[in-house]
KEPAVO-815514 format. One record per residue (C-alpha): x, y, z. Coordinates in steps of 0.001 Angstrom, whole numbers, plus 500000, padded with zeros to 6 digits. Example, Ala and Ser with C-alpha at 12.3 -4.5 7.8 and 13.67 -1.06 7.14 Angstrom:
2
512300495500507800 513670498940507140 
END
This chain:
874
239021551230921025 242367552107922958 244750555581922734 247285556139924021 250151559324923785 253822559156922549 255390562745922976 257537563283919509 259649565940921865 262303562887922565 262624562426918778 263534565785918336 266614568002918724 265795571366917729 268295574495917713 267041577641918876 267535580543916057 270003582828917456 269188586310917624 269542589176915828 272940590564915001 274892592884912499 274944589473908908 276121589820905683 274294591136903351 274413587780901443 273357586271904147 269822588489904512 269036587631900767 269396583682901574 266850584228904626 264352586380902434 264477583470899456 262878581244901812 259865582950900804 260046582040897373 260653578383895556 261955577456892492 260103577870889160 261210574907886552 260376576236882698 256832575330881308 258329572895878926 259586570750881999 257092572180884382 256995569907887656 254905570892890848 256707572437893402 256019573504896476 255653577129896978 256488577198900776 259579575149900639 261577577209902589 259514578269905359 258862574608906869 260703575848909976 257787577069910575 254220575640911313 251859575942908919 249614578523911125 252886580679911702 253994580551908243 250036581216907268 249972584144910085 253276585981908429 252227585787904529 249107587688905337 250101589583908165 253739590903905595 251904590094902312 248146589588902147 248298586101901337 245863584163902616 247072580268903018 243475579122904064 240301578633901799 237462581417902315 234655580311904953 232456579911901677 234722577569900594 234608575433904152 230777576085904381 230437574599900892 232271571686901769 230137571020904878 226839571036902666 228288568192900899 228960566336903992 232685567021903805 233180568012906943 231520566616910159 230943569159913087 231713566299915605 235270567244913933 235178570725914206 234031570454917568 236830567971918940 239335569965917326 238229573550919316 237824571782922377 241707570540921373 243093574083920616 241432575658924215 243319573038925616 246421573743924290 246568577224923922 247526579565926970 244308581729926987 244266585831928055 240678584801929589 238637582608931595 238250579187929891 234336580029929740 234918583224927941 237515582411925375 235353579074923951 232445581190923491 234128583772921601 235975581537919742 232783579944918884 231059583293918044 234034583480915536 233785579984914055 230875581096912411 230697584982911910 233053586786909272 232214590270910533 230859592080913416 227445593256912655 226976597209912037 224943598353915054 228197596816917123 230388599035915242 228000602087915815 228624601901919612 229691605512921346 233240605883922375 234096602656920549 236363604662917891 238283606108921111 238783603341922815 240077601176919808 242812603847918789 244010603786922635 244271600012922179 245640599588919059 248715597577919181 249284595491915179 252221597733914058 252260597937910066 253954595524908208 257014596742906414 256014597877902827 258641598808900453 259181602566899133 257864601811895489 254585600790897035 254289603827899873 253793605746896206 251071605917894165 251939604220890617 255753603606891287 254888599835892150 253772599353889032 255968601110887353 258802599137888916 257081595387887924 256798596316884649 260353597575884500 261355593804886256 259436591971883929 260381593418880784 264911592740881936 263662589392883035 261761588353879629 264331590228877434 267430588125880046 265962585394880466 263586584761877125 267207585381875748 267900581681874897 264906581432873053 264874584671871016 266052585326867795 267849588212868763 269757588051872147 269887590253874803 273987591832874356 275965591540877183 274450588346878402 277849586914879643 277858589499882288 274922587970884167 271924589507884658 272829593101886688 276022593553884328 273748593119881161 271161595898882610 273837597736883606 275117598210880330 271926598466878883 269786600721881072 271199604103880043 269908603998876938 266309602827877939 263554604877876514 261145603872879178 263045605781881656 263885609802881731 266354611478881320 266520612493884863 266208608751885921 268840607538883365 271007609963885047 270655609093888050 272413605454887078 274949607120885609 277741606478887893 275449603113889771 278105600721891459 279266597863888197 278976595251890852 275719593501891887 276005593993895205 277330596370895764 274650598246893768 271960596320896253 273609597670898993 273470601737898291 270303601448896947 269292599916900689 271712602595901820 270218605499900393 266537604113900353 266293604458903882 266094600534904821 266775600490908125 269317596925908646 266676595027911030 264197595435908491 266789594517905452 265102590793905189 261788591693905166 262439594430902632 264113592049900665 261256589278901017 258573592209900057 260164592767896512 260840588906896024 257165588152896844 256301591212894437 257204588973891392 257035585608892753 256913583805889211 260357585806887964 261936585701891741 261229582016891052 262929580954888057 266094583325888714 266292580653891923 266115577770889150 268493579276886277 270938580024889545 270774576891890584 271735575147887019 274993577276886868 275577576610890673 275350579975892274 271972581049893788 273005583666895729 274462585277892852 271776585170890633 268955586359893172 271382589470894424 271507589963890532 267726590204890795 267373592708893644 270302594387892652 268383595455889116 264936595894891414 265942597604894212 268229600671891889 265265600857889833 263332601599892923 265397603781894142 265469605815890505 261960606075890376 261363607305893850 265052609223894839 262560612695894150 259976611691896880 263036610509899669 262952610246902705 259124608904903220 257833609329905856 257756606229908055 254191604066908734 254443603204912537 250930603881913083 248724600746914599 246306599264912046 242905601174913762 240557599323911614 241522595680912572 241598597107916660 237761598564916152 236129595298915166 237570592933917182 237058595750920472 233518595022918606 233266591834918304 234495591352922253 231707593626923119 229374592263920881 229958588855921173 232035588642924394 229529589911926640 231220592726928059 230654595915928644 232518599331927809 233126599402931255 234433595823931819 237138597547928886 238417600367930437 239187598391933761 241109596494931872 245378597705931452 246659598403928349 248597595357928513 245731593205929014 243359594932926335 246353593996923853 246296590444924777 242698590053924391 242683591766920619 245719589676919593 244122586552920920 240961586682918911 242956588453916209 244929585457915460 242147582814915809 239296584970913738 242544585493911012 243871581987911064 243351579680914094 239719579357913177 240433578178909329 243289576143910767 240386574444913248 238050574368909797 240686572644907512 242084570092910231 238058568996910554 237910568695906845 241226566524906998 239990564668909860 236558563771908102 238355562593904810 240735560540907282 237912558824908681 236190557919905848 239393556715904288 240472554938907412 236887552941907763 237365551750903318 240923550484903989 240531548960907384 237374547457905961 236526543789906328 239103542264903729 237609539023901398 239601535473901915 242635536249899443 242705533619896608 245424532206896180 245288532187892319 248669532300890822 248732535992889081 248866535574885292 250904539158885253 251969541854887687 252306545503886328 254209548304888296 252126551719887699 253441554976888481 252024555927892331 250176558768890354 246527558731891427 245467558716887804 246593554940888130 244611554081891425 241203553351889045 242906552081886239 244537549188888334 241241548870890572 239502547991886923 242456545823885681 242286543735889074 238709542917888812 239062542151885108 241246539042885516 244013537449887513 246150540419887515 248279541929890428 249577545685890293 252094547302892297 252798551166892664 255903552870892614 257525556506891325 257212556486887761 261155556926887136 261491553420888789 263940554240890998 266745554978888211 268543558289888562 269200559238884920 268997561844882395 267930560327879117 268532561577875854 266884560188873105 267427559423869253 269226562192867573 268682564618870277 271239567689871367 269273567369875027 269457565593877617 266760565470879854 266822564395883477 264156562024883850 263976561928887512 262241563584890340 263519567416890951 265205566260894455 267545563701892692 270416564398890801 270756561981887808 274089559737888403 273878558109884643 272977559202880547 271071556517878546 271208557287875038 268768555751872572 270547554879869132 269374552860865773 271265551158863236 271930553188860176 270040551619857772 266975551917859924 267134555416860861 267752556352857994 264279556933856046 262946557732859513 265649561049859690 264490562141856567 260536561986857532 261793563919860757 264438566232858773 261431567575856147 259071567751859075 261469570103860920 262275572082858078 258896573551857027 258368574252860677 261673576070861166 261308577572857896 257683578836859023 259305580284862517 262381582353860512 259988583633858113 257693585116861138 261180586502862502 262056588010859634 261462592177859231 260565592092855945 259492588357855123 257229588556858066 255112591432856344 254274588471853634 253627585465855665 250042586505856579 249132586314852646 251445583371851459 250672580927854805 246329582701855270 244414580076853241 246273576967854790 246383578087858337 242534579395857466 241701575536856697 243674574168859384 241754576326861880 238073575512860416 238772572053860609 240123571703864183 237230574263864921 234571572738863507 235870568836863746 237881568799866683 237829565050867255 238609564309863066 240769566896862397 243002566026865681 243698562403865035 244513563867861473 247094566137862652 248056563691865495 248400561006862732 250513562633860791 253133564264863435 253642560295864680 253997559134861109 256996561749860532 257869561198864267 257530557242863750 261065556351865281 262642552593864284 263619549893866718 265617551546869124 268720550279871296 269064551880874801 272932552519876037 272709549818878937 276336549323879191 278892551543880760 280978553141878219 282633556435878665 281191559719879774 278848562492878180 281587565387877373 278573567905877929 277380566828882071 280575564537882409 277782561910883577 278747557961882806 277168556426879590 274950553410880908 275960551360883930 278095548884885204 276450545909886303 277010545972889832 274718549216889231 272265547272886929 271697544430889360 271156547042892680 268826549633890723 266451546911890207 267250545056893379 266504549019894914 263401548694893292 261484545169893315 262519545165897552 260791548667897663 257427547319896663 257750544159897634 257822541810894556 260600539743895589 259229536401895063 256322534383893150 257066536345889682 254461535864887169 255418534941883415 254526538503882416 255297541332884011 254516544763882750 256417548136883748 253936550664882847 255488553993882713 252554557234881822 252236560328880085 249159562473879359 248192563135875104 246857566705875231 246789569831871932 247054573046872439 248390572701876358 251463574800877866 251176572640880830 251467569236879141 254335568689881339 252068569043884391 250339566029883712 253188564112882063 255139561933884899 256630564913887879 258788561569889320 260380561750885394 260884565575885698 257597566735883862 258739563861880741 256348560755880008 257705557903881317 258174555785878488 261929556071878368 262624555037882043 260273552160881894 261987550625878649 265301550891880714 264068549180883872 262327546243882078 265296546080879545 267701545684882619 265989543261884221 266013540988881430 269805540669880931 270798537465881885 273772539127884533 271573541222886022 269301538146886743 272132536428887688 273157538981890098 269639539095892181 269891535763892695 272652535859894765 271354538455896227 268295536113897210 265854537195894421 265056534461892062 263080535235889345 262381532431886588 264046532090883121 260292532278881659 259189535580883481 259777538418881029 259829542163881372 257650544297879062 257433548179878492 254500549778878386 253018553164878567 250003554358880955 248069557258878838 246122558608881478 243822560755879264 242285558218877358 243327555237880173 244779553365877675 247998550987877836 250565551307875133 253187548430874269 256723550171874051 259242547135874082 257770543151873775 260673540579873799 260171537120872165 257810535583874598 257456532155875994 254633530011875907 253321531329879785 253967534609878868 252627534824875527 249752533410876961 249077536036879871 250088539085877282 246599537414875183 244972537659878173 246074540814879334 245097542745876379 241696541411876227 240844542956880151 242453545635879069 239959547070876564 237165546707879309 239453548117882119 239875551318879956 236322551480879356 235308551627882967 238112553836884177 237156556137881018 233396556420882483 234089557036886014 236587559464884907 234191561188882615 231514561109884844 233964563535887077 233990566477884026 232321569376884055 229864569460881126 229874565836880225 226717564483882560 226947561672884351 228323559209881639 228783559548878535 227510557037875720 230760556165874923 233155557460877465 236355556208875622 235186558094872320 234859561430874664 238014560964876265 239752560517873219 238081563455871420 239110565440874436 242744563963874146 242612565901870659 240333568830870833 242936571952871013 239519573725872165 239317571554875686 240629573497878868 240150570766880653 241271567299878749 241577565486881718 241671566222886113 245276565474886088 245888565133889895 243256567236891261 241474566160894337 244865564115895226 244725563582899062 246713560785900308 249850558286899948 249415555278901263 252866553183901767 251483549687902285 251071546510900702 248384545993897922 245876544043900115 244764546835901914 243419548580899037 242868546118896595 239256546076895081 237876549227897021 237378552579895492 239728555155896611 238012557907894267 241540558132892633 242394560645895220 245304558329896975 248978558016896023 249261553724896344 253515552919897044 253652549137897143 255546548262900324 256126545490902695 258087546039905972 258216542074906061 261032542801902938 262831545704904943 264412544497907678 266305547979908449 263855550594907261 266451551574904561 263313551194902068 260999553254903874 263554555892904496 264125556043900273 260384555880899771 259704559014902516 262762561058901183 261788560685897423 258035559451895975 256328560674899568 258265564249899247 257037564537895231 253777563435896385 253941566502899114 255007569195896323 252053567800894282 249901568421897190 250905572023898109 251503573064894458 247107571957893727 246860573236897296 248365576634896778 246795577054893013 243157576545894886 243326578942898038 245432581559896223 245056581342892524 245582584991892367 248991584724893789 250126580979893489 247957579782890163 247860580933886552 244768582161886134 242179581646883511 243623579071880731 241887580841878119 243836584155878182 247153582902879400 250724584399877057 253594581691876255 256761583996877320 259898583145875254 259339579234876158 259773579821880032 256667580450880801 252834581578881016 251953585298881732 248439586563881645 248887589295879073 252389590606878038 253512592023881215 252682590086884247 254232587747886148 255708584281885171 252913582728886569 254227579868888805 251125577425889392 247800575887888128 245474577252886098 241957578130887525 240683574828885512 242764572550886689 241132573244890175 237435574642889588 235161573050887797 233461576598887309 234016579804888338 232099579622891293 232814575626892726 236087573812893215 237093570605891904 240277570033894010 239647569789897997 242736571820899538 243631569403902055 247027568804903621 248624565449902424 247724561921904605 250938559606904481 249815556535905810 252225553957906601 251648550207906703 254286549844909420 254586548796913147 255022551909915283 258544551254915845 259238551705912113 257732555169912466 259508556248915366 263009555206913989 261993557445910458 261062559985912059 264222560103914448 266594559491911753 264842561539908771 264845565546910566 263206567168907269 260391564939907791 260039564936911087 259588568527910745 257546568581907974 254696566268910524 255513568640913320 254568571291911907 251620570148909789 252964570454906266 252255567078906070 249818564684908222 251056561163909181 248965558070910030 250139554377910133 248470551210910564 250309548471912255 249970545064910270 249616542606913470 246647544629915318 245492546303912186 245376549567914851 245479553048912338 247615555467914670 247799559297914392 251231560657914701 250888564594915059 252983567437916436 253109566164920056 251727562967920530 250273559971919193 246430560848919083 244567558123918973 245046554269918522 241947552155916854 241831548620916165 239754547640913152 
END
């Protein structure tokens, strides 16, 4: 074994954060967003990453301020940890190494000797037993050394019932705003925005009295100026303006979110979220003008100072009178010291040891003793989606005959919003963090389309006629009696036959759905009058999106007759987050539509033509197929075969065969993994598929729980072993990237998704009260935005509890911190990390870890905040 230390300090330029002056108010709103991250609607829902905007920050400061401000906790409970160590999750050798790491780092109040055994004390204890808190004078003494000042809290919440009061108030001008689109009867005023539309609107609501009413009788018109008197006469002192504003944007979270995302679409954040706290903060100030001026909380928190004075005497080994020799400065050093590890540093020590033991495990299956490789030609290569719903389905694929996959973003690298036959959307089917640059349109002869727009037309019609009729104030009263028996049936059967009466229903919405051959808009012609976006592309653009693409993973050379690009999507009934585990690199879409389009492009003769003078042959007999990953049921779908050739007609035979017994495998490991299913089922593709149906099932599938890792490497290292479908695989070979330029587009795009993934089941597991969505089973569609639990929460912004738990009492999903590993020499890493400054933040201050294994010594290096950790050779 040999380590050795590379300070990342050099890579790094850092500005310091100028202090505190006299800003805009504009400018305070911007800094209190950061708290708050975009919330995409539930029909495109993507995950996102809830702490976006605080990544200037480490992950313990950032942790420290939401609960300190808040009361959000960004760690798992101890039970949680402990529960994870019974199941040999997390290896004390670990948690050990990484205290003995943090004493060394951390400038200590107290003898070496007397901070690790409190610390250790703490580790392990979550409060100070009661004859410790029964000592004499201990009361006294805490209140003299008392030194957390009270975070700032907003006026609605100093009084009793205004807070809620004032969320209901937000939620219902949100809904009524922003539900608008959706409703059958529109908010008026709309066109003014969101404060001009209240504005108008609020004198004449009921919900309010008349006293209240009239105090918004002459309110500022404008936005902000309206934010600014009510901060004016609310007593918000201008140092405390940001935090203020951050309270009432983390009081809503969900609704704070998707003003951020409708801003965004008409190009004017800050407009929209001053909108927001304009409407918040004069309601506020309505409902609590009788009660001003509060009086002011600058007490010290008493409670917090009495047991840790406790838990020093207790634990510490001192003595009341070792105390009171100490100053008051040095009494406050101690309490803060083992008030910030027992609060966070001790769960930060917990979760890095739980990281560290997955690492290690991980580490010892890929740098595991590889077999000779064959040299077998492949009889087809498939691209997958990096999605670690793939990672077992290609495992099973590879061992079922001479197949190769590769692993890539599901949009395949094409920047495009799509729109398909007929449609009056167009949908951006790329990852959240790249604007599309083209529109594809799907189109069909006449003739063709036309029995197939009929099926669709009649289809449409009884459902729209349904939805008017339930509108309607006095049709609606007979609906119940006309639309009972029918709706009666249609719920017995799915009740009592789920698995019958859902291929039924599913049979029968893709016979009226059944589009006809299809053309795809390849070619550049024109613009879209709507986005002003090009119509196809030229073919200079043709030949470098899959050039972009085929360099990225690798597959440059040795093409085999067939190859398959296997976009996914996820078959689910009765799901509002279908979208969640559809495709999040094709903006919460399957990926059908971009894989037709890659494998389409590279098929045209001028695109071929154009790789090879770009130095990438591939042969006049390889074709291109489309295909379509359905990760419920693990089954492969055939979108687009071209006339095949002899070779390639052969390996498609082939190929289908293996794949019937790769879907049964993947289905019974997969199974296996479900709550309530045993250990495998008799026929795990019949229970997947009944689940695939059943609009009873809250859990149809894992979706991307338990995701831990992206590995950018090349297939070898993790070909044939069992990664427990917990890794992100990016095909990659640095052999092919001469200048990094592919790394750098792999890091920026798939490895940043693959982060939001990770925080988004991260958040949803360690706060589901605050960052999930609660229980499935009593969740509210709001006006098509959204999911509320009841009619008058919050948009709820993440995961439900059972995409996470596999009961109420044990977790699915392990809340770790995404691994990138890099297959890479070191040199590779130290250039991306000194040319890409989001990402080298985002490893110095652990919202990501970053490992990378060098492909001559086969060493796995640990790149962390400050150093290279350690260096091991295989």
């Amino acid at each position: 074994m040999s380590k050795s230390a590379m300070p990342l300090e050099r890579l790094t330029g850092e500005s310091k954060p100028t202090g505190a002056e006299a800003r805009p108010l504009a400018m305070l709103v911007s800094e209190a967003a950061k708290a708050v991250a975009p919330l995409w609607p539930i029909s495109a829902f993507i995950a996102r990453h809830p702490w976006m905007g605080l990544e200037e920050q480490t992950f313990a400061d950032a942790a420290d301020r939401l609960q300190q401000a808040h009361g959000i906790d960004l760690y798992p409970p101890m039970a949680v940890f402990h529960a994870a160590m019974a199941k040999g999750e997390i290896d004390l050798v670990f948690v050990e190494r990484r205290l003995q790491r943090w004493l060394d780092n951390k400038p200590l109040p107290v003898r070496r000797q007397e901070a690790e055994r409190m610390c250790r004390a703490l580790l392990w204890n979550e409060t100070v037993p009661n004859e410790a808190l029964r000592l004499p004078e201990l009361a006294e003494l805490a209140h003299a050394a008392a030194w957390r000042p009270a975070a700032v809290r907003t006026a609605g919440a100093a009084l009793h019932g205004v807070s809620q009061r004032l969320d209901q108030q937000t939620v219902k001008w949100c809904k009524l705003f922003y539900g608008s689109n959706t409703a059958p009867w529109a908010l008026p005023h709309c066109e003014l925005g969101f404060y001009g539309a209240w504005r108008r609107l609020i004198a004449a609501d009921p919900a309010l009295s008349k006293e209240e009413r009239k105090r918004l009788a002459d309110w500022p018109h404008d936005g902000e100026e309206a934010l600014r008197q009510a901060l004016m006469k609310l007593g918000v002192q201008e140092e405390e303006t940001a935090a203020y504003l951050e309270a009432h944007l983390l009081a809503l979270p969900g609704w704070a979110g998707m003003v951020v995302w409708q801003s965004r679409r008409t190009g004017d954040e800050l407009r929209g979220l001053i909108d927001y706290l304009a409407v918040r903060l004069s309601l506020e100030w309505t409902l609590v003008a009788p009660y001003l001026p509060l009086e002011r909380e600058d007490h010290a928190d008493i409670g917090a100072a009495l047991s840790l004075l406790a838990a020093w005497l207790h634990w510490g080994g001192m003595t009341l009178e070792d105390w009171r020799n100490l100053s008051g400065k040095e009494q406050r050093a101690w309490l803060a010291f083992i008030d910030r590890f027992w609060r966070i540093d001790r769960c930060h020590l917990w979760l890095e040891a739980w990281e560290d033991t997955y690492e290690a495990k991980l580490k010892e299956a890929v740098l595991a003793h590889q077999p000779m490789d064959e040299t077998k030609k492949a009889a087809a290569q498939l691209l997958f989606c990096i999605d670690v719903r793939s990672e077992p389905f290609r495992r099973h694929l590879e061992a079922a005959g001479p197949f190769e996959t590769y692993g890539c973003a599901g949009f395949f690298g094409l920047p495009i919003q799509t729109r398909a036959l007929d449609s009056d959307d167009a949908h951006p089917s790329c990852p959240a963090i790249v604007a599309p640059q083209h529109e594809i349109n799907e189109t069909a002869a006449l003739e063709a389309a036309r029995p197939y727009r009929r099926r669709r037309d009649a289809f449409r019609f009884v459902g729209q006629t349904f939805k008017k009729i339930k509108q309607h104030m006095l049709a609606g009263l007979l609906l119940p009696e006309m639309s009972g028996p029918w709706l009666g049936l249609h719920t017995f059967a799915r009740s009592a036959a789920p698995a019958w009466a859902g291929r039924v229903v599913r049979q029968a919405e893709a016979a009226a759905e059944h589009k006809p051959k299809t053309d795809l808009s390849l070619h550049r012609h024109g613009k879209d009058e709507s986005s002003g976006l090009p119509i196809g592309f030229t073919t200079e653009e043709q030949v470098q999106y899959v050039k972009q693409l085929l360099v990225n993973i690798g597959l440059t050379s040795s093409f085999a007759p067939l190859v398959v690009v296997c976009g996914h999507e996820s078959e689910t009934a009765n799901n509002p987050y279908a979208s969640a585990l559809d495709c999040g690199a094709c903006g919460g879409a399957a990926g059908a539509f971009n894989a037709r389009v890659f494998a389409a492009l590279a098929n045209l003769p001028e695109v071929r033509a154009g790789l090879a003078a770009e130095g990438i042959n591939i042969p006049d007999e390889t074709v291109f197929v489309a295909a379509e990953h359905i990760t419920t049921v693990d089954e492969v779908r055939w979108l687009d075969v071209p006339p095949l050739p002899a070779a390639a007609e052969a390996a498609f035979r082939q190929l289908k065969q293996a794949l019937g017994e790769a879907s049964r495998r993947a289905n019974a490991e997969r199974m296996a993994k479900l709550p309530h299913v045993g250990q495998t089922p008799r026929d795990p593709v019949a229970e997947a598929q009944r689940r695939a149906v059943d609009w009873s099932e809250i859990r149809p599938e894992w979706g991307l729980a338990r995701n831990a890792a992206f590995l950018i490497g090349r297939r070898k290292l993790t070909k044939g072993k069992d990664l427990n479908g917990r890794v992100f695989l990016h095909s990659y070979d640095w052999r092919e990237d001469p200048t990094g330029e592919a790394l750098a587009g792999i890091i920026a795009g798939p490895a940043t998704v693959g982060q939001w993934i990770n925080l988004q089941y991260y958040a949803s597991t360690v706060a589901p009260h605050y960052y999930g969505s609660g229980d499935k089973t009593t969740q509210t569609v709001t006006g098509g935005i959204g999911v509320m639990q009841g009619n008058g929460s919050d948009l709820l912004a993440g995961l439900p509890w059972q995409s996470v738990a596999a009961s109420d009492r044990e977790l699915f999903h392990a809340p770790l911190r995404l691994l990138v590993i890099i297959e890479a020499p070191s040199y590779y890493i130290e250039q991306l990390l000194d040319r890409n400054e989001e990402f080298r933040r985002k490893v110095q201050n652990g919202w990501l870890r970053l490992a990378s294994i060098d492909p001559d010594s086969g060493a796995w290096v640990n790149w962390e905040a400050g150093r290279l950790a350690s260096r091991q050779k295989r």
